[in-house]
C-alpha positions as CSV (number, residue, x, y, z in Angstrom):
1,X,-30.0,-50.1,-2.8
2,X,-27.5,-48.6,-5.4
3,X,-23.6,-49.2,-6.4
4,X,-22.0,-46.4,-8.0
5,X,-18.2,-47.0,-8.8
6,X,-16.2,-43.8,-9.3
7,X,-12.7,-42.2,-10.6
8,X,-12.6,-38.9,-9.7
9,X,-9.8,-36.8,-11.0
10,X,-7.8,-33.6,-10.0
11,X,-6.3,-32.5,-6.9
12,X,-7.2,-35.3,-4.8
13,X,-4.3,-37.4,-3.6
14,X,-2.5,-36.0,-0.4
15,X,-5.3,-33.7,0.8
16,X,-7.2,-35.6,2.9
17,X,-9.8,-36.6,0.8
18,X,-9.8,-40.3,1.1
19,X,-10.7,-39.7,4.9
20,X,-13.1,-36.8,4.1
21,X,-14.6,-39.4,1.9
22,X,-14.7,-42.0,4.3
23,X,-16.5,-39.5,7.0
24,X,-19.4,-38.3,4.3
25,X,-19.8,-42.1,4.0
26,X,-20.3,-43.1,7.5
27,X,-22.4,-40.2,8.0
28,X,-24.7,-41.0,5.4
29,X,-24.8,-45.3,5.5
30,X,-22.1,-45.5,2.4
31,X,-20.6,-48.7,2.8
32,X,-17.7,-49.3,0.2
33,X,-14.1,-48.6,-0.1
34,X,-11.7,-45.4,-1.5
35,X,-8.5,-46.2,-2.6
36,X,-5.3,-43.8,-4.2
37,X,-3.9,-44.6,-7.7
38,X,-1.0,-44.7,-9.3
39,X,-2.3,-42.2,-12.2
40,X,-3.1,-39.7,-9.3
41,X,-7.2,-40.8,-9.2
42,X,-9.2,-41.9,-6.6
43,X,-11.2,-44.6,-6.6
44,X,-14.1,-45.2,-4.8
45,X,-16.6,-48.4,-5.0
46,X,-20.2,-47.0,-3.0
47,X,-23.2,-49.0,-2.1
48,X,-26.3,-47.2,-0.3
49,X,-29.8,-45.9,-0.5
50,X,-30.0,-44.2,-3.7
51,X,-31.0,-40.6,-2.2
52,X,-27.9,-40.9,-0.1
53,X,-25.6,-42.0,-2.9
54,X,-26.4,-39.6,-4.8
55,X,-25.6,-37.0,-2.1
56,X,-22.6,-38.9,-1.3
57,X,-21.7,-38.2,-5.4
58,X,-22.9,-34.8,-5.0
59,X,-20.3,-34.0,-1.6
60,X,-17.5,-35.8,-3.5
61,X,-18.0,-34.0,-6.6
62,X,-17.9,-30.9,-4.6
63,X,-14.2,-31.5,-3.2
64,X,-14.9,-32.8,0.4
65,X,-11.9,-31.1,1.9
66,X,-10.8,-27.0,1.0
67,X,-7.7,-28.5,-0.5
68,X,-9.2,-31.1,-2.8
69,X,-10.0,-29.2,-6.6
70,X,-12.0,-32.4,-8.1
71,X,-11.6,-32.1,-12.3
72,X,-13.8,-34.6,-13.2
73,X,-16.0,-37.2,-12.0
74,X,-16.5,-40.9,-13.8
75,X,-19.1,-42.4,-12.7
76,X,-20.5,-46.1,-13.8
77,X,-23.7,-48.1,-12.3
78,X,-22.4,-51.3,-11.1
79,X,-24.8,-54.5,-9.8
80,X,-25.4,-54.3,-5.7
81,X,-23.2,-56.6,-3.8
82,X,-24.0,-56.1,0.0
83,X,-20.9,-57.4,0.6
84,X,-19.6,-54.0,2.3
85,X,-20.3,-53.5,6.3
86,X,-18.8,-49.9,6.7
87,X,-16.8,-48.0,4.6
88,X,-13.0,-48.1,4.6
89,X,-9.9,-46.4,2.7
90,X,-7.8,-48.7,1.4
């Protein structure tokens, strides 16, 4: 088990991405949260097998919708929590 926390930047706010983020999750057992800011980022907290985290990174890097243009991806190694059942957008 793995816990990536991530900022991704660009044209990702109002395109559906938080709920094309959300469906990647569930399809791969992501458990964690995505959430808009006020900067324009999104910010995602993901805890799962580390083969499927790192597709999960790989989809959201990407741009999971045709509208979303992702700019750049930060990306920093937090410590597992298991305290995530599903995956939600906040």
């Amino acid at each position: 088990m793995e816990r990536n926390h991530l900022i991704v930047h660009g044209r990702v706010q109002g395109v559906g991405f938080r709920a094309s983020a959300k469906q990647i999750a569930d399809e791969l057992d992501i458990t964690g949260w995505a959430k808009n800011k006020s900067d324009g980022t999104v910010e995602i907290d993901a805890e799962g097998e580390g083969r499927q985290l790192k597709q999960f990174i790989d989809k959201i890097n990407e741009g999971p919708t045709p509208f979303a243009k992702v700019q750049a991806l930060d990306i920093t190694e937090k410590e597992v929590t298991n305290s995530y059942d599903s995956f939600r957008t906040i």
